[in-house]
C-alpha positions as CSV (number, residue, x, y, z in Angstrom):
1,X,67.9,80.7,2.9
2,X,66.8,77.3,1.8
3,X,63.7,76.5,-0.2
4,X,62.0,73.3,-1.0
5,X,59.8,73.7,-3.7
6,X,57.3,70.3,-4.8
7,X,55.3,69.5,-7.8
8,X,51.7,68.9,-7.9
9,X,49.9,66.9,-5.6
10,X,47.8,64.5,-7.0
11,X,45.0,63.0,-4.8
12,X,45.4,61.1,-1.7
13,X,48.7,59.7,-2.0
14,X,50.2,62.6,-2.6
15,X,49.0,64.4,0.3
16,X,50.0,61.7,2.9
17,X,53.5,61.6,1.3
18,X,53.4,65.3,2.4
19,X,52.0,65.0,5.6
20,X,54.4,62.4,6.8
21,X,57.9,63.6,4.4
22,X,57.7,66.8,4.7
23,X,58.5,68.1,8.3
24,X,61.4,65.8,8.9
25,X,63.0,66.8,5.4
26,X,62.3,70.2,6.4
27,X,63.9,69.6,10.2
28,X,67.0,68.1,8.6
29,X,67.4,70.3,6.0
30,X,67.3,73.5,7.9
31,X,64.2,74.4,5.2
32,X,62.8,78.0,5.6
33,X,60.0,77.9,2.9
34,X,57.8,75.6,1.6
35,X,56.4,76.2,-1.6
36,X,53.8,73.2,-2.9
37,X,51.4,73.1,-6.4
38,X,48.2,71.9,-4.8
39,X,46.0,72.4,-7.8
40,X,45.4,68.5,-8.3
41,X,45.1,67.5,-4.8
42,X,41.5,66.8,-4.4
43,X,40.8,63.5,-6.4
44,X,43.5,63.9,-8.5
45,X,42.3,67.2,-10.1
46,X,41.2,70.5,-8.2
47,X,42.0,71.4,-5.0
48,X,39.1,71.3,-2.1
49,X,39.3,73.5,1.3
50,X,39.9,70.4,2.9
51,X,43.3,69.2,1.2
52,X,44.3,72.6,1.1
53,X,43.9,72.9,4.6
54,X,46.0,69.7,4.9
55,X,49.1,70.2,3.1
56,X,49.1,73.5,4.9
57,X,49.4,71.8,8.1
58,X,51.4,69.5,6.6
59,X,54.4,71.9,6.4
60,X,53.5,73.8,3.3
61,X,54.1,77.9,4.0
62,X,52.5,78.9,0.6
63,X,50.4,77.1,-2.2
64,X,50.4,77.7,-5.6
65,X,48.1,75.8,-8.4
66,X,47.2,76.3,-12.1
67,X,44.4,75.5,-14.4
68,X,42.6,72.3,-12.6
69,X,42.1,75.4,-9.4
70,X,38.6,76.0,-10.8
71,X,37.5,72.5,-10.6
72,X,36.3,72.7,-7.0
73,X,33.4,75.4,-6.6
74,X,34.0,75.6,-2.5
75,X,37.2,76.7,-3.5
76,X,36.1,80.7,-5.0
77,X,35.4,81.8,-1.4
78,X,38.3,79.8,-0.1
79,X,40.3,81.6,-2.2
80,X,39.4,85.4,-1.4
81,X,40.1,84.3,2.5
82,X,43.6,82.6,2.5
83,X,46.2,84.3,0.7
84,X,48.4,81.1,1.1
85,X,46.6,79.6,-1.4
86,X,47.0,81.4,-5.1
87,X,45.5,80.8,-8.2
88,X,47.4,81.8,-12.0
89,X,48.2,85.8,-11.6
90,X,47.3,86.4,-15.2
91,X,43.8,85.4,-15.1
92,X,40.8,87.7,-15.9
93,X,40.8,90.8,-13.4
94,X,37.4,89.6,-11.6
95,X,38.5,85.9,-10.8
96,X,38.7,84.8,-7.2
97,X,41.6,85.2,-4.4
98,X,45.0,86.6,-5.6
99,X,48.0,85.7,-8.0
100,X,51.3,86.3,-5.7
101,X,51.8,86.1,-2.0
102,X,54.3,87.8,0.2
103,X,55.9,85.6,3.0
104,X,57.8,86.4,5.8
105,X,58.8,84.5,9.0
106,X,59.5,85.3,12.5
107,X,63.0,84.8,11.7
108,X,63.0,87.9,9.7
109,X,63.1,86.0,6.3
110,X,60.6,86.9,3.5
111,X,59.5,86.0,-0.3
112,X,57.3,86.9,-2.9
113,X,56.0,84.1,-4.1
114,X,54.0,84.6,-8.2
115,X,51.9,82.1,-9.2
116,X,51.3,82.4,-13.8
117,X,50.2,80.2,-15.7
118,X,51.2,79.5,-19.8
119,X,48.9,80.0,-23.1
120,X,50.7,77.4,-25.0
121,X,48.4,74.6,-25.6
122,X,46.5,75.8,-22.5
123,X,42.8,75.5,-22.1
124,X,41.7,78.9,-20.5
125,X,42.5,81.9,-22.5
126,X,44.6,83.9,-19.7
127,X,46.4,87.4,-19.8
128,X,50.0,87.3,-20.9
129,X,52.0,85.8,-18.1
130,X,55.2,87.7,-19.2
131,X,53.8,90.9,-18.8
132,X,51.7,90.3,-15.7
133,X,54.9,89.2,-14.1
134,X,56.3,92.2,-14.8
135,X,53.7,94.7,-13.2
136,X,53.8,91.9,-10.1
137,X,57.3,93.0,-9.7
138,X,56.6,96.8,-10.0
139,X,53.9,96.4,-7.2
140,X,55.1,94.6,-5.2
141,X,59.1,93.8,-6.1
142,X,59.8,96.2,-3.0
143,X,58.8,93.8,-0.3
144,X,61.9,91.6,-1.0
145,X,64.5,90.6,-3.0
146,X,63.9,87.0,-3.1
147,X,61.6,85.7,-6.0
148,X,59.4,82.4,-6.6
149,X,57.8,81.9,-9.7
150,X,55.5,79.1,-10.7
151,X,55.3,78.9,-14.1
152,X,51.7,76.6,-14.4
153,X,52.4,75.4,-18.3
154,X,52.4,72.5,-21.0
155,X,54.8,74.0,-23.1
156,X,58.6,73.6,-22.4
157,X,59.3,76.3,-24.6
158,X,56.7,78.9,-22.8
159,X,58.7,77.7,-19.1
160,X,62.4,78.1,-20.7
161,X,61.1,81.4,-21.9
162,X,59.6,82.4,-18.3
163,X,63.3,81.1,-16.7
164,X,65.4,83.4,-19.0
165,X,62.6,86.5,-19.4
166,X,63.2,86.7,-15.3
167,X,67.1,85.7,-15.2
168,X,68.2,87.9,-12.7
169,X,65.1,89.5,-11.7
170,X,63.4,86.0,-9.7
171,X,65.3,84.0,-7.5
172,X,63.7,80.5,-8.7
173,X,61.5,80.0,-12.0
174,X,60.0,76.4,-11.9
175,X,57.4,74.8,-14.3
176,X,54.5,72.6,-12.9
177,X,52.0,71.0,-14.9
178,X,53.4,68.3,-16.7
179,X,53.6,66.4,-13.9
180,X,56.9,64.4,-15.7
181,X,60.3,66.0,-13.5
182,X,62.8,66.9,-16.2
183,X,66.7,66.9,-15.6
184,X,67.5,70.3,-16.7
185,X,68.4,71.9,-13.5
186,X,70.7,75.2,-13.4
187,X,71.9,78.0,-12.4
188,X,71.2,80.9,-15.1
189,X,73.7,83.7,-15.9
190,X,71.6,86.4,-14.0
191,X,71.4,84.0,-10.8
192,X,68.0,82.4,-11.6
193,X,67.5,78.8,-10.3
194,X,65.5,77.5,-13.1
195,X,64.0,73.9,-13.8
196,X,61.5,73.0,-16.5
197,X,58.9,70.9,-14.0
198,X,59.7,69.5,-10.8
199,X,57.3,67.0,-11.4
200,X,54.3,65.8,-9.1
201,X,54.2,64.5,-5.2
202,X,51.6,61.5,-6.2
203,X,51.9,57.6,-7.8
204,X,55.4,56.9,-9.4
205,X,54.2,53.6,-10.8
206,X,51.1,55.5,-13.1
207,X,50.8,57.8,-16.1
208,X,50.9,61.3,-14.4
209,X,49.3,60.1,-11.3
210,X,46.7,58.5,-13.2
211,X,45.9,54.2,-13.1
212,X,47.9,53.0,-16.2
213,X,45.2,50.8,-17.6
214,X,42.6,53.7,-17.8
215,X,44.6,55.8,-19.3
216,X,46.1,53.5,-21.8
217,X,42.4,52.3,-22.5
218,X,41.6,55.7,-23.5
219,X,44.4,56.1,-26.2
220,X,43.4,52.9,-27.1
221,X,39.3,53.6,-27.1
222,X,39.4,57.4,-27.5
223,X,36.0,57.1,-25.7
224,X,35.6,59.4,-22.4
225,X,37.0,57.4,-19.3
226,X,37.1,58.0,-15.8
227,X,40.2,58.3,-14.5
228,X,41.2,57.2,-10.7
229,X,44.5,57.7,-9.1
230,X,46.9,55.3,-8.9
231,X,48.2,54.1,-5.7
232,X,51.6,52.2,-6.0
233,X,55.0,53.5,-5.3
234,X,54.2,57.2,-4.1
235,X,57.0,59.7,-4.3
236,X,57.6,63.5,-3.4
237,X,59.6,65.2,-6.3
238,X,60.6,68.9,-6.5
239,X,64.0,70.7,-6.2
240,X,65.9,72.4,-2.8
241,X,67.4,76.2,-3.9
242,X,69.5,78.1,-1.8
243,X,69.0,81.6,-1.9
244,X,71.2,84.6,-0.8
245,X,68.2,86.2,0.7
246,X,70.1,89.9,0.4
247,X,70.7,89.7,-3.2
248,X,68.5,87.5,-3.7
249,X,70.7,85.5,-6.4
250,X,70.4,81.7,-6.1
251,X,73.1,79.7,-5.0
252,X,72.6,76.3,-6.0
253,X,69.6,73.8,-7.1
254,X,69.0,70.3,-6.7
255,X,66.7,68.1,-8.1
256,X,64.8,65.6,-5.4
257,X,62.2,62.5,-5.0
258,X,61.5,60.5,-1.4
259,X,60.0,57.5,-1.8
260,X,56.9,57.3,0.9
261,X,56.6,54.0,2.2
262,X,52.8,53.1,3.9
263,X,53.3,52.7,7.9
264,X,51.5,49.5,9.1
């Protein structure tokens, strides 16, 4: 099976460079699942019913998301009633919606999809998401053998220790958070397609989605700013993994950005 996996979503560019990239890449790839962070699409940080809903109809068979999921408040309730949408596994027991997500098609094809999220230089303090991936897999490993994991995290250290903790175990281990696509793409021994961060579905031309003079003011002023999402030169980054759905080893990964140019 073939899976195309993007990086976060940041704001309104990002999700029209979904809306109108996606289904053709998917109808010319032969693409069975479409895994997307979402967790900045609303403004450029949280995700709202509303964007969610979009980038599902977009294309987008399961959502994943990280720290910023909070940012919304419509988006507890949302949570509990679409399981499409997932929010890090390992926070407190309590929090809204769930942390992993099994998909299946009508083709017979299926997925777990696990959605963790780091403690290294992270903001919320979270369960371990080493262990919590583990008991994922005893609950629910049975369902299939092919394995997604978003690894929500700053650290490159914390994500390259996710890819090797579940070499041979997941089928894919990718970061998001970072938003900056790194060139480390492989194969692992076990048969784990592993990247660092895909990088973000949003403004090439910016600083992580973000207007570059606002941000640069900020450096520069160290006073609170405002930020606003850029516009210019929108792109879709993430990586394509084929996966032996029986074994569930992956066959191959490749890194990828389309450029989305504005219909007039």
């Amino acid at each position: 099976m073939r899976v195309l996996i993007l990086g976060d979503v940041v704001g309104r560019p990002g999700r029209r460079a979904v809306r109108e990239l996606v289904q053709p890449y998917v109808n010319k790839e032969e693409i069975d699942l479409v895994v997307v962070n979402a967790e900045n699409a609303a403004g450029g940080m949280g995700v709202d019913v509303k964007s969610a809903e979009e980038l599902l109809s977009a294309g987008a068979d399961v959502l994943t998301s990280g720290n910023h999921v909070w940012k919304k408040k419509e988006i507890y309730s949302y949570l509990n009633g679409e399981p499409r949408l997932l929010r890090p596994a390992n926070f407190p027991e309590g929090a809204p919606g769930a942390g992993w997500y099994k998909w299946r098609n009508d083709r017979g094809l299926s997925a777990l999809i696990i959605n963790v999220q780091g403690r290294v230089f992270m903001p919320n303090h979270v369960d371990d998401p080493f262990r919590c991936v583990d008991r994922i897999l005893r609950e629910h490993g049975q369902h299939t053998s092919v394995v997604i994991v978003d690894m929500h995290a700053e650290a490159t250290s914390e994500k390259n220790a996710m890819g090797w903790y579940l070499d041979g175990r997941a089928s894919a281990v990718f970061g998001t958070h970072t938003h900056i696509q790194t060139a480390d793409e492989r194969i692992l021994p076990g048969g784990t397609a592993f990247i660092t961060d895909v990088g973000m579905c949003g403004p090439f031309d910016s600083i992580i989605g973000i207007e570059r003079e606002l941000v640069i003011e900020g450096f520069l002023s160290q006073l609170p700013r405002k930020f606003e999402v850029a516009e210019a030169n929108v792109v879709l980054q993430g990586v394509v993994v084929g996966v032996d759905e029986k074994s569930g080893r992956a066959s191959d990964i490749r890194r990828l950005r389309l450029a989305w140019e504005p219909s007039h």
